[in-house]
C-alpha positions in Angstrom: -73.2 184.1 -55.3 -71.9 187.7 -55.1 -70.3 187.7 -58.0 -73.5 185.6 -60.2 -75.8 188.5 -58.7 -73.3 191.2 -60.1 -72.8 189.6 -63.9 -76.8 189.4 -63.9 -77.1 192.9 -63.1 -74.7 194.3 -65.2 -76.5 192.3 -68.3 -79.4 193.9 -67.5 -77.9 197.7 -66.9 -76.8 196.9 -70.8 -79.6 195.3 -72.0 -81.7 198.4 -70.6 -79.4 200.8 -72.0 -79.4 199.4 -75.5 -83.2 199.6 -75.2 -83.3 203.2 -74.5 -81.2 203.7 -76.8 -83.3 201.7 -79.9 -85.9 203.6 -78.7 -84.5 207.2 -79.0 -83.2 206.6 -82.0 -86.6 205.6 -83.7 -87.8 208.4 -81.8 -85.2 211.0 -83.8 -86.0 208.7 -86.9 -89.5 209.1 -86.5 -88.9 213.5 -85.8 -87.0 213.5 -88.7 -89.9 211.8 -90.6 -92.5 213.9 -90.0 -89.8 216.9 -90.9 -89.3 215.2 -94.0 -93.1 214.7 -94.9 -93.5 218.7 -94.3 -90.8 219.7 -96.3 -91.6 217.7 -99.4 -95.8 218.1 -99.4 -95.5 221.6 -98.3 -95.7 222.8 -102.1 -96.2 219.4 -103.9 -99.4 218.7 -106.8 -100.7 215.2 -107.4 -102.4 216.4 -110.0 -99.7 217.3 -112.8 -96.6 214.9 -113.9 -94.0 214.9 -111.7 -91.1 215.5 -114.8 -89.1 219.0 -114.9 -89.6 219.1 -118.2 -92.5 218.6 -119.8 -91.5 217.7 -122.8 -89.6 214.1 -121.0 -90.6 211.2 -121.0 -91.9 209.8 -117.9 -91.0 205.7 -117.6 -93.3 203.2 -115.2 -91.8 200.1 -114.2 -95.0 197.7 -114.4 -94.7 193.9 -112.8 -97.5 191.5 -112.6 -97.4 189.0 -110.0 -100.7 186.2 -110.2 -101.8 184.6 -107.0 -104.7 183.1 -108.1 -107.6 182.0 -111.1 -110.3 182.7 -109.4 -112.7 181.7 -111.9 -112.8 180.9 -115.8 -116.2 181.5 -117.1 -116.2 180.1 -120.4 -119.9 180.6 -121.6 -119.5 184.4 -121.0 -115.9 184.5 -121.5 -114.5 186.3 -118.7 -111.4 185.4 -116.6 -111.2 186.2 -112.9 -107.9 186.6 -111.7 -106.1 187.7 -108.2 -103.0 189.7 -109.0 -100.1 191.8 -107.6 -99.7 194.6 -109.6 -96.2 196.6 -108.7 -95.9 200.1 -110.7 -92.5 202.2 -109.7 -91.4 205.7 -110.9 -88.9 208.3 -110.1 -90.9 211.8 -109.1 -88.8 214.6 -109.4 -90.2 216.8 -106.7 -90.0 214.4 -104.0 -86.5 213.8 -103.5 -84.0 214.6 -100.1 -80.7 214.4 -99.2 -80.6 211.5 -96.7 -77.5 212.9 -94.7 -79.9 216.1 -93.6 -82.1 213.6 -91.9 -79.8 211.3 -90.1 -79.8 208.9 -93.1 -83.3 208.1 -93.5 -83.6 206.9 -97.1 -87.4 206.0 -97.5 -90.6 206.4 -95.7 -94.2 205.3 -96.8 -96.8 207.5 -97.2 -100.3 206.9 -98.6 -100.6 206.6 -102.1 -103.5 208.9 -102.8 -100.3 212.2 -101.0 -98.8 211.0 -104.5 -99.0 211.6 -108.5 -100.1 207.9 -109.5 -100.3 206.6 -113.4 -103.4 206.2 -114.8 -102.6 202.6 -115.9 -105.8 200.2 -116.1 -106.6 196.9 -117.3 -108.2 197.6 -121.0 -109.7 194.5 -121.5 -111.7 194.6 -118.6 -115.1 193.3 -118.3 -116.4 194.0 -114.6 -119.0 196.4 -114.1 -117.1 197.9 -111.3 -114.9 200.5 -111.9 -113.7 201.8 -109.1 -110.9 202.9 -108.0 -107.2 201.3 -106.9 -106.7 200.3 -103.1 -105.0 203.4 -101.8 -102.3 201.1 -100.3 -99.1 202.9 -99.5 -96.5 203.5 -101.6 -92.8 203.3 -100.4 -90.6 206.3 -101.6 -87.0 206.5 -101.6 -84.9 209.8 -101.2 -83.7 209.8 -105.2 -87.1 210.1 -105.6 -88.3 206.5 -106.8 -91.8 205.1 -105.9 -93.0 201.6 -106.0 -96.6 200.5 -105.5 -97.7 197.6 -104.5 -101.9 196.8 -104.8 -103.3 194.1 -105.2 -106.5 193.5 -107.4 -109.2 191.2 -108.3 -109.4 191.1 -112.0 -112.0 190.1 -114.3 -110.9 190.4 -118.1 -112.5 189.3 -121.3 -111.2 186.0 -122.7 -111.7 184.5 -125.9 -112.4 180.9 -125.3 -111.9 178.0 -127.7 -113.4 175.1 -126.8 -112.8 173.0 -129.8 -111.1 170.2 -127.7 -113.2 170.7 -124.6 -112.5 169.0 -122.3 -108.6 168.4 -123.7 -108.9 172.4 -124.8 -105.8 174.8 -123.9 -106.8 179.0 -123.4 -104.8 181.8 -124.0 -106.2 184.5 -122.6 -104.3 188.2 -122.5 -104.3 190.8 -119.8 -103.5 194.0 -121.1 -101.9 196.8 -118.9 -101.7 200.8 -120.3 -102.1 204.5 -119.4 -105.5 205.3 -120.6 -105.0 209.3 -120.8 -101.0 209.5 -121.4 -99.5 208.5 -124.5 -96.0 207.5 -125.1 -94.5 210.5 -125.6 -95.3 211.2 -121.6 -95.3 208.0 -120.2 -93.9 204.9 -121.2 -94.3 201.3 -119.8 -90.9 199.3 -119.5 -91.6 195.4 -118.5 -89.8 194.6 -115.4 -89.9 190.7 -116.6 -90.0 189.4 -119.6 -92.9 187.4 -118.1 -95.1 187.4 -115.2 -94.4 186.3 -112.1 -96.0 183.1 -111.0 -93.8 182.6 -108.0 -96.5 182.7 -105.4 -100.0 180.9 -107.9 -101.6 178.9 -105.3 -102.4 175.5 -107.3 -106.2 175.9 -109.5 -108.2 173.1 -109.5 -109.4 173.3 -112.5 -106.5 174.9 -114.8 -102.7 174.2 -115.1 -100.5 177.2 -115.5 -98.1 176.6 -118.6 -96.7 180.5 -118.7 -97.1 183.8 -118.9 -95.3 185.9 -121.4 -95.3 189.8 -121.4 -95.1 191.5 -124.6 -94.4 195.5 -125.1 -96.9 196.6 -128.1 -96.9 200.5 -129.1 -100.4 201.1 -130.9 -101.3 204.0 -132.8 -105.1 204.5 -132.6 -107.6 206.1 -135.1 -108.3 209.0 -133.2 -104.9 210.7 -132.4 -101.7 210.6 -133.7 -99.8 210.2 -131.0 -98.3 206.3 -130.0 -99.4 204.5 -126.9 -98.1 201.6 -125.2 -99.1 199.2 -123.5 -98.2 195.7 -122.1 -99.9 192.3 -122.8 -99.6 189.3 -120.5 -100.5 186.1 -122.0 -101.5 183.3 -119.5 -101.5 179.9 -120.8 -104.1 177.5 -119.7 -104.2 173.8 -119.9 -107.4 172.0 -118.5 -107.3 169.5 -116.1 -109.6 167.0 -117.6 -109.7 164.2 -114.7 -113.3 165.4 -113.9 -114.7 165.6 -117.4 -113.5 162.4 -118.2 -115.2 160.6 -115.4 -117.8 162.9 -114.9 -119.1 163.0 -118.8 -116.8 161.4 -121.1 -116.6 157.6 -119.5 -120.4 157.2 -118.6 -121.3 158.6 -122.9 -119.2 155.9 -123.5 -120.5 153.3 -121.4 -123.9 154.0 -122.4 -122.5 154.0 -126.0 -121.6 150.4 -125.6 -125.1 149.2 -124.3 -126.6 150.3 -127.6 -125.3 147.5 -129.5 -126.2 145.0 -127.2 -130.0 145.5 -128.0 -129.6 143.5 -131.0 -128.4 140.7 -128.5 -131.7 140.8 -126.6 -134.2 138.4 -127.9 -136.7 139.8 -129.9 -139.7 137.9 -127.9 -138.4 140.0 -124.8 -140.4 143.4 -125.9 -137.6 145.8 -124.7 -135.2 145.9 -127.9 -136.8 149.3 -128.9 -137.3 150.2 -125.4 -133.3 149.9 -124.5 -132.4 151.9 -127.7 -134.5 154.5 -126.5 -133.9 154.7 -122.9 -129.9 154.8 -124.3 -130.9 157.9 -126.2 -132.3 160.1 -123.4 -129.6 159.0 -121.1 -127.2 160.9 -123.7 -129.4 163.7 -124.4 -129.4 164.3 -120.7 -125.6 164.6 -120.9 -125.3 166.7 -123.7 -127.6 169.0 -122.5 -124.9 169.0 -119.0 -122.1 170.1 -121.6 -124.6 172.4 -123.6 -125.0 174.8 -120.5 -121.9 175.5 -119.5 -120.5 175.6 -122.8 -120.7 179.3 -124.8 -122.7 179.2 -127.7 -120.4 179.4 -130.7 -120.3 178.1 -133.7 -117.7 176.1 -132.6 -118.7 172.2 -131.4 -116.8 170.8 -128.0 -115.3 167.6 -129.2 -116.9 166.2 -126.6 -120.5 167.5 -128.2 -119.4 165.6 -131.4 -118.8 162.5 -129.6 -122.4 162.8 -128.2 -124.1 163.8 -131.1 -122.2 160.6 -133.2 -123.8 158.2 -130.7 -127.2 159.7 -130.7 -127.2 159.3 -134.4 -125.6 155.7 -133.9 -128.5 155.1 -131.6 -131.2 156.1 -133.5 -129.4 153.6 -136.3 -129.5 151.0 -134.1 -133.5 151.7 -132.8 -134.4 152.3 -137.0 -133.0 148.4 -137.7 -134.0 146.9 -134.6 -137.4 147.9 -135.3 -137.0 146.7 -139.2 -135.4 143.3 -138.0 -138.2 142.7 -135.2 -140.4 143.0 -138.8 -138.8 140.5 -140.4 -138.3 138.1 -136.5 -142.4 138.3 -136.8 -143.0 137.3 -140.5 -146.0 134.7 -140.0 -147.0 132.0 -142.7 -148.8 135.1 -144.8 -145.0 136.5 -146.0 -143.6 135.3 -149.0 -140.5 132.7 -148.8 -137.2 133.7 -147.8 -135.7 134.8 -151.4 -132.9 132.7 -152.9 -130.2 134.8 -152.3 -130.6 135.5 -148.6 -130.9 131.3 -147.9 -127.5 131.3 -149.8 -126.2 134.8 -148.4 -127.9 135.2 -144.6 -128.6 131.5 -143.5 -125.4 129.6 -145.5 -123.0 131.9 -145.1 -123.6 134.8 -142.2 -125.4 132.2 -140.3 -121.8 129.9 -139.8 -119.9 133.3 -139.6 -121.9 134.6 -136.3 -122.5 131.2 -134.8 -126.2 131.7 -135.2 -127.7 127.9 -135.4 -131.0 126.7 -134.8 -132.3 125.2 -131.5 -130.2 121.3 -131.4 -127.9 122.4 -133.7 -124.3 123.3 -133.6 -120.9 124.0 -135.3 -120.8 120.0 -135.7 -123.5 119.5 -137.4 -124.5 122.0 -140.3 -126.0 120.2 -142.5 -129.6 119.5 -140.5 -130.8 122.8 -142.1 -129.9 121.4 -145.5 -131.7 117.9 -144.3 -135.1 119.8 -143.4 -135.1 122.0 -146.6 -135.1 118.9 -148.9 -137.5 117.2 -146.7 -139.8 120.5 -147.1 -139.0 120.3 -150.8 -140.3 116.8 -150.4 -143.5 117.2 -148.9 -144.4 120.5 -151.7 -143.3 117.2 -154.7 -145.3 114.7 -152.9 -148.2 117.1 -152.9 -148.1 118.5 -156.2 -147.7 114.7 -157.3 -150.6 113.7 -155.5 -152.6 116.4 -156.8 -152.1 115.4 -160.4 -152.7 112.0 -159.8 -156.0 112.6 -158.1 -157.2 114.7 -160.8 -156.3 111.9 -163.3 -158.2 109.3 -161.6 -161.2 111.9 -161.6 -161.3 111.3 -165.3 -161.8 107.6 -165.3 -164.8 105.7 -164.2 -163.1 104.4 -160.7 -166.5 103.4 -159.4 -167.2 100.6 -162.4 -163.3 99.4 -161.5 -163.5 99.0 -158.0 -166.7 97.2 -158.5 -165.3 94.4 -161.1 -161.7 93.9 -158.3 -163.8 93.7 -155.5 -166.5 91.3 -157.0 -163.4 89.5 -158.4 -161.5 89.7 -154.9 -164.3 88.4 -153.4 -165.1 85.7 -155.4 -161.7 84.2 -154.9 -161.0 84.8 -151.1 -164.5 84.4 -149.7 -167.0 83.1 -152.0 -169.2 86.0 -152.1 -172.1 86.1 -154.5 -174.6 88.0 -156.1 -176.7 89.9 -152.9 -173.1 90.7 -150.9 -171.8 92.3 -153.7 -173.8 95.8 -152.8 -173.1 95.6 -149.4 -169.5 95.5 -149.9 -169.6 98.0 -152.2 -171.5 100.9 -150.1 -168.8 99.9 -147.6 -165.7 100.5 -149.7 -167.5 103.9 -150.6 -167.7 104.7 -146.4 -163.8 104.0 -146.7 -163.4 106.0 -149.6 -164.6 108.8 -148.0 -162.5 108.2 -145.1 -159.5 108.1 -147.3 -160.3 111.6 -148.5 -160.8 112.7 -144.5 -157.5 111.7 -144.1 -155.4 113.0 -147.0 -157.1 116.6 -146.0 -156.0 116.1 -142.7 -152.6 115.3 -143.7 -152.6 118.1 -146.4 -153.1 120.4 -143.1 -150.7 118.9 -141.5 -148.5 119.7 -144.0 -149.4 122.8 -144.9 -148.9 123.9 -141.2 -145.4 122.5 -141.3 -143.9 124.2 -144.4 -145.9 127.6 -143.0 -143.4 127.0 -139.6 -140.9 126.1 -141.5 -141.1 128.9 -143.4 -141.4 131.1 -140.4 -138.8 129.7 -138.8 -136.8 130.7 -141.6 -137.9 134.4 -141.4 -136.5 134.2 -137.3 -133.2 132.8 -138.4 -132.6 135.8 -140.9 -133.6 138.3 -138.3 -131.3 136.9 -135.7 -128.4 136.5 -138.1 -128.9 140.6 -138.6 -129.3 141.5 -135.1 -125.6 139.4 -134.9 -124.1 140.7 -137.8 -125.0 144.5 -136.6 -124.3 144.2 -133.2 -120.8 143.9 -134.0 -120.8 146.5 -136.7 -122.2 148.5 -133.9 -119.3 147.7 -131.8 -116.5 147.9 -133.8 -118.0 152.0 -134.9 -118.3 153.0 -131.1 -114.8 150.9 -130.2 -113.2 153.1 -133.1 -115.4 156.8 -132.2 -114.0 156.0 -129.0 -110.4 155.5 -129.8 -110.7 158.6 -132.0 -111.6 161.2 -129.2 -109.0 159.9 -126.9 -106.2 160.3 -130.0 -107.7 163.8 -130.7 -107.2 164.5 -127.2 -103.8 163.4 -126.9 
């Protein structure tokens, strides 16, 4: 136990000691700092260059690092960005001999103590122009100072949104000295890009680069070149929530106009759909119209919208032309020749459009009733002449002589019967004439249906025939977008 209580004590004499001695020694570190700080800002200007000669060229060390898109603003085309923005220079009046200070080779001081370049963001487009965080700067005893700030960006972009919402953005940030040209200081890219080590993940936008190009500009006003350094950053939308937010419902709605020439033309609602499909996509393009900027240039999914509007109001146009022809009554003229051999021979078997009782098997029942109509018009027009013949002749003196004769034979009539029979047959005679008008109506009504019926079948032969020209043009508008997109 003696010897356990000894080891443990000894540790802690040691661990005690080495305390103390940590401590003095950042205690001699920090007296030598504050020794240091004197000495160098005792006679020091933040105001001028820090060169020897003035006549050299001073070089910055620029590195952007992005941590985050804030926001992309494409109607008024500004890009808010979070970035680290590391500048480093050598300052030749702020330099020590680390042995003279018991080796202490940098010390951070605020940044405000020290000469800073004037290097800005020239595309900027905040209204704020304030000044850099006064973060400190770290400086080193041969005289090199980095600083780190960081900085919430908002720089002018110009946004194409051709392919919106398959579009890709370049948009430049461009770094230089605003008051120093390049013969007093130069910018020297760290990397040949920026450094995207740390981007936290955008929602909205994939990051697909950022290169850094040097540019040396020489401006209007002054003769002298200045530099400067442009970062690129590549953008690549993430399109998920357009496509299920705005693109798959225009296209759902797209297909529901060609089924109003499937609804029955009785129904009432074959003009209403078309419509009601209309300002469910003007709804939609007025979504993309707001957050779009107005250019000249149409988002392709605005073209897409404004092809199925117009394909709607197509579809309304003929529904409403072929409801005309669905409810021509027995005052419209015949079907013409052409569309019984064209629209009820031919587009009729094609579409599978047949009357009510008949079917694929059995095509021929239209044929059937059209001779029997042709039928009834002969057997009328026939009639007709023959009644006007027998108008010419003396029927009455003719009837008399059979029926007197008739009579005679079968029931022995004579003389004061005769007249009696005779004002009879004239009773049936006029019942005759009852009846062929009565039949004459009859038939008149019939070829009238007929005829209407006629008028239906071409109507819904059309709705059939568009419906799937309808289809096939938004199957194919559809298929286009999506290969334009890809």
């Amino acid at each position: 136990m003696k010897r356990y209580s000894l080891s443990s004590f000894s540790i802690s004499l040691c661990l005690l000691f080495t305390a103390v001695t940590l401590q003095a020694v950042e205690s001699a570190k920090g007296i030598y700092a504050h020794m240091l700080f004197n000495e160098l800002f005792e006679d020091y200007s933040n105001a001028l260059r820090p060169v020897e000669d003035t006549d050299k060229v001073l070089n910055v060390t620029l590195q952007i690092t992005l941590s985050q898109i804030k926001d992309m603003d494409e109607r008024n085309q500004i890009l808010s960005t979070y970035l680290w923005i590391r500048q480093s220079w050598y300052d030749a009046y702020l330099k020590w001999d680390k042995d003279k200070y018991d080796g202490l080779d940098s010390i951070r001081i605020p940044s405000n103590l020290v000469w800073r370049p004037d290097i800005v963001l020239y595309n900027k487009a905040d209204d704020d122009f304030s000044e850099p965080v006064n973060t400190n700067v770290v400086l080193r005893y041969d005289g090199k100072i980095t600083w780190d700030a960081p900085a919430i960006t908002k720089s002018s972009c110009v946004v194409d949104v051709s392919y919106f919402p398959f579009d890709s953005q370049q948009c430049n940030l461009t770094f230089g000295s605003w008051t120093y040209n390049g013969n007093q200081v130069d910018i020297i890219n760290s990397l040949d890009s920026g450094d995207l080590s740390d981007f936290v993940e955008d929602v909205e936008w994939e990051i697909h680069g950022m290169p850094a190009v040097k540019n040396v500009i020489t401006y209007g006003c002054c003769s002298e070149p200045y530099p400067d350094v442009t970062f690129t950053l590549i953008l690549k939308r993430k399109s998920s929530f357009y496509i299920f937010n705005l693109l798959l419902p225009c296209i759902l709605i797209s297909f529901l106009a060609p089924l109003g020439f499937y609804l029955p033309a009785d129904s009432g609602e074959k003009v209403s759909l078309g419509i009601t499909v209309l300002l469910a996509l003007t709804v939609f393009q007025l979504m993309v119209a707001e957050i779009m900027p107005p250019s000249e240039n149409i988002p392709l999914i605005g073209k897409y919208y404004i092809a199925t509007m117009t394909m709607i109001t197509a579809s309304t146009a003929l529904t409403i032309i072929i409801m005309n022809l669905h409810h021509c009554g027995s005052e419209a003229k015949p079907v013409p020749q052409w569309a019984k051999v064209i629209i009820l021979d031919y587009m009729s078997k094609i579409f599978f459009v047949y009357d009510v009782g008949e079917n694929c098997t059995s095509p021929k029942r239209e044929k059937e009733e059209e001779h029997k109509l042709e039928g009834d018009y002969g057997y009328q027009r026939r009639h007709k002449e023959g009644r006007s013949h027998l108008s010419k002749r003396d029927d009455d003196c003719d009837l008399k002589e059979k029926l007197n004769r008739n009579l005679n034979k079968s029931y022995g009539v004579h003389g004061e019967n005769v007249r009696e029979t005779v004002n009879c047959c004239s009773c049936y005679k006029m019942l005759i004439k009852n009846i062929e008008y009565i039949a004459n109506c009859v038939r008149d009504h019939k070829a009238n249906r007929a005829k209407g019926i006629e008028w239906k079948k071409v109507a819904k032969v059309m709705d059939r025939f568009f419906m799937w020209i309808f289809f096939v043009m938004v199957f194919f508008m559809s298929v286009l977008i999506i290969g334009k997109a890809a």
